[in-house]
C-alpha positions as CSV (number, residue, x, y, z in Angstrom):
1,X,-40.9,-24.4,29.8
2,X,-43.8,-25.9,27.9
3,X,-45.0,-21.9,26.8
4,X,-41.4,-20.8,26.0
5,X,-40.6,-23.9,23.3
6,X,-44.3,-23.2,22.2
7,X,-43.1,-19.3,21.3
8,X,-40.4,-20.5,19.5
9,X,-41.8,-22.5,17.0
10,X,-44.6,-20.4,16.6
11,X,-42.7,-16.7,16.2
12,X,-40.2,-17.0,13.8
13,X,-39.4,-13.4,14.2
14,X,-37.4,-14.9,17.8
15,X,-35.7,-17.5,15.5
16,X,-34.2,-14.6,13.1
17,X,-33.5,-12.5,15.8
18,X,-31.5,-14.9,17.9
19,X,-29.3,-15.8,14.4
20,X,-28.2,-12.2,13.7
21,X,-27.3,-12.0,17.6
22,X,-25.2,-15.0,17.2
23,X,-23.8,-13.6,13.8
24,X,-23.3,-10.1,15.1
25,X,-21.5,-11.3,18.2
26,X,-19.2,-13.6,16.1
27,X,-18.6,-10.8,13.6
28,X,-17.2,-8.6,16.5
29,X,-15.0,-11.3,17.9
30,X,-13.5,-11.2,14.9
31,X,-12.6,-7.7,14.5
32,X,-11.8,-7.5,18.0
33,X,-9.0,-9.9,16.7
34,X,-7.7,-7.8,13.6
35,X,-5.8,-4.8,14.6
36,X,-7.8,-1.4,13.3
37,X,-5.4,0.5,10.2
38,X,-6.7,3.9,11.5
39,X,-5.5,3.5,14.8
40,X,-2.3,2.2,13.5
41,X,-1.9,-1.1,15.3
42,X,-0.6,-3.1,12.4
43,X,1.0,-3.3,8.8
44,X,-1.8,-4.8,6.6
45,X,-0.2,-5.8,2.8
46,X,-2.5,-4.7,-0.1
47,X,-2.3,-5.6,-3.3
48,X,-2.9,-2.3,-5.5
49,X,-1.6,-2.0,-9.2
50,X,0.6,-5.1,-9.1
51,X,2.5,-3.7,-6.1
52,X,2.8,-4.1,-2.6
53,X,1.5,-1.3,-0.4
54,X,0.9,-1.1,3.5
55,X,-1.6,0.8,5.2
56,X,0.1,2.9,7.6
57,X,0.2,3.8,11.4
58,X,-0.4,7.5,10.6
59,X,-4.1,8.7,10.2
60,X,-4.7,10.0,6.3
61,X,-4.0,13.8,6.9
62,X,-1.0,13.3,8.7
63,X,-0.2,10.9,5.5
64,X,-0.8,13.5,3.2
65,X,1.2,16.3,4.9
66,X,4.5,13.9,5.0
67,X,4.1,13.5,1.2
68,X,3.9,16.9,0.1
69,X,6.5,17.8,2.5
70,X,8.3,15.4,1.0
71,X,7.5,16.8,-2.6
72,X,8.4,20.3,-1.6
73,X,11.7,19.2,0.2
74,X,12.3,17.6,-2.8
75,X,11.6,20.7,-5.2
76,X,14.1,22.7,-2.5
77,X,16.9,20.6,-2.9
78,X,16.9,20.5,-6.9
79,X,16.4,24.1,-7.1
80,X,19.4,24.5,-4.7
81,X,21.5,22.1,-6.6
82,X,20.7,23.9,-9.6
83,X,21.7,27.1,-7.8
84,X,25.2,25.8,-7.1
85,X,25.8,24.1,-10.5
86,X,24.9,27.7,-12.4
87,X,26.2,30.3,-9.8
88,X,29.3,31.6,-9.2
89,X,28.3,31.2,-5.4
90,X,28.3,27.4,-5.8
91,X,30.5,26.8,-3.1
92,X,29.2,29.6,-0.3
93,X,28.7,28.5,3.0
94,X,25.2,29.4,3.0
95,X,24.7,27.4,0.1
96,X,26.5,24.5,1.3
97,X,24.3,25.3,4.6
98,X,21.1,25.2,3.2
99,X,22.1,22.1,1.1
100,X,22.7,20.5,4.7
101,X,19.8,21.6,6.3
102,X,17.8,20.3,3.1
103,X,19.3,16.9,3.7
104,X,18.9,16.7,7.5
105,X,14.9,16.9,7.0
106,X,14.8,14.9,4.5
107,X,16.1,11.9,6.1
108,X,14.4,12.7,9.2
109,X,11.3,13.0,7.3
110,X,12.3,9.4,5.5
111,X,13.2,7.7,9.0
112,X,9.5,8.9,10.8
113,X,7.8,7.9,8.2
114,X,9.1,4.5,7.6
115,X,8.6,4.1,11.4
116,X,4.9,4.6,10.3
117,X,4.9,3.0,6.9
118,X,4.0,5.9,4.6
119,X,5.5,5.3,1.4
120,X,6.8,8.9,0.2
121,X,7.1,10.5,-3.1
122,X,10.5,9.9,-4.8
123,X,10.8,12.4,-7.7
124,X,9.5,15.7,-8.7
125,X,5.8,16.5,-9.7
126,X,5.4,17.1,-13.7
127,X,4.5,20.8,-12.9
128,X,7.7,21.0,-10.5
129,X,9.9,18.9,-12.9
130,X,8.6,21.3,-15.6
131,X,9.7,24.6,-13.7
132,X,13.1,23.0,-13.2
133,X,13.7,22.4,-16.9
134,X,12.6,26.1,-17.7
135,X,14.9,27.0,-15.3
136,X,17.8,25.4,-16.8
137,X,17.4,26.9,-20.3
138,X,17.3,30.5,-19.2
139,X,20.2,32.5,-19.0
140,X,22.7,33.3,-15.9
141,X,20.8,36.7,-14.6
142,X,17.7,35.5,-15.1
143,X,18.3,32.3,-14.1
144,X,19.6,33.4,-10.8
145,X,16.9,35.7,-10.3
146,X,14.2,33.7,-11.0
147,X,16.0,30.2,-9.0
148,X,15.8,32.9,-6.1
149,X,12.2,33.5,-6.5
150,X,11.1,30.1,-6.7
151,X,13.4,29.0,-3.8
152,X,11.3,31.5,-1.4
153,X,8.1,30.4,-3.2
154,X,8.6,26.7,-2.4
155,X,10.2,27.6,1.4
156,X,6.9,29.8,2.0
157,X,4.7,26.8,0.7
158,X,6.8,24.8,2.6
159,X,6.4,27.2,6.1
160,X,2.7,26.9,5.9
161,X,2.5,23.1,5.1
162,X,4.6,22.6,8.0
163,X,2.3,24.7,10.0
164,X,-1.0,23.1,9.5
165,X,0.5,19.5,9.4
166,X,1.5,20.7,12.9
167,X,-1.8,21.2,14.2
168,X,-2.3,17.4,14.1
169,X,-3.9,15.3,17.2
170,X,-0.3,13.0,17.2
171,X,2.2,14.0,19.3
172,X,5.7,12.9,17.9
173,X,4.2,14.1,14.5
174,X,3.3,16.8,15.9
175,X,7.3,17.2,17.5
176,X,8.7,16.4,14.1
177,X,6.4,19.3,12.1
178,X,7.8,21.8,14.4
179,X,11.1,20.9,14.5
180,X,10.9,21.2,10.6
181,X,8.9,24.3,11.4
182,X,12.0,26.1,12.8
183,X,14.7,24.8,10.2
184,X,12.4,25.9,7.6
185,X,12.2,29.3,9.4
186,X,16.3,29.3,9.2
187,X,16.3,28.1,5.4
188,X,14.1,30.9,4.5
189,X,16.0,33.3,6.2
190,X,19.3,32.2,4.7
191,X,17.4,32.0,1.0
192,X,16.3,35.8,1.6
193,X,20.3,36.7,2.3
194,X,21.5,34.7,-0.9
């Protein structure tokens, strides 16, 4: 005993390393206690910009995908809308169909990801907001025609999103990109026939 309190005051090195074991070990009791963001565990407020954001229970790529899904779903339905408001077709049941369709992901898209606290896009891009006013300017046959285009431009975009968001490790994101995956399939389809 006599040798052992003898080391210790002679070796500081003992004294140093005994205080970062004691400060390590209290430092991972404490984490232990928060809940970890990437896993999901918990809803942690952040104060960014003067408003109040959350950090979600979805890793970051899966984040991302959900919010330009979101920005493409949202490009769909304008252009659609657009489509009925300037066509004589306004009232077709595919039309009307794909309108449907539009709004069913949408809100499914809305409900997962509140579920997992991703706060989603809300209005067009400038470059997509910018289309849609050029758009709106030109006249019916080239409006149509060029409505048309755009429509399967965004639905592709859409298709492939969809796909690679579905390669994700999580499972019910995974279940909700392919369900998307096949109405997306059936909105392109019924854009091609309009």
């Amino acid at each position: 005993m006599k040798n052992f309190k003898k080391n210790l005051c002679i070796n500081p090195a003992i004294w140093l390393l005994l205080v970062c074991l004691l400060a390590c070990n209290r430092a991972d009791k404490k984490s232990s206690l928060e809940k970890d963001s990437v896993a999901g565990d918990m809803a942690v407020p952040n104060r960014i910009g003067g408003s109040e954001t959350y950090e979600t229970k979805l890793d970051e790529a899966a984040a991302d995908h959900l919010k330009h899904i979101t920005q493409l779903l949202l490009m769909e339905y304008h252009l659609l809308a657009l489509h009925k408001d300037k066509s004589r077709a306004g009232t077709s049941p595919p039309l009307q169909q794909l309108l449907k369709i539009n709004r069913i992901s949408f809100k499914r898209i809305e409900a997962y990801a509140a579920a997992k606290r991703v706060i989603l896009p809300s209005v067009l891009l400038d470059e997509q907001q910018i289309s849609l006013d050029s758009l709106k300017s030109l006249s019916t046959a080239n409006g149509l025609k060029r409505r048309l285009n755009l429509l399967k431009i965004n639905g592709t975009t859409l298709l492939k999103r969809l796909q690679s968001a579905a390669d994700n490790r999580k499972q019910d994101f995974k279940t909700l990109m392919n369900e998307e995956f096949t109405d997306q399939q059936l909105k392109n389809r019924m854009i091609n026939s309009l």
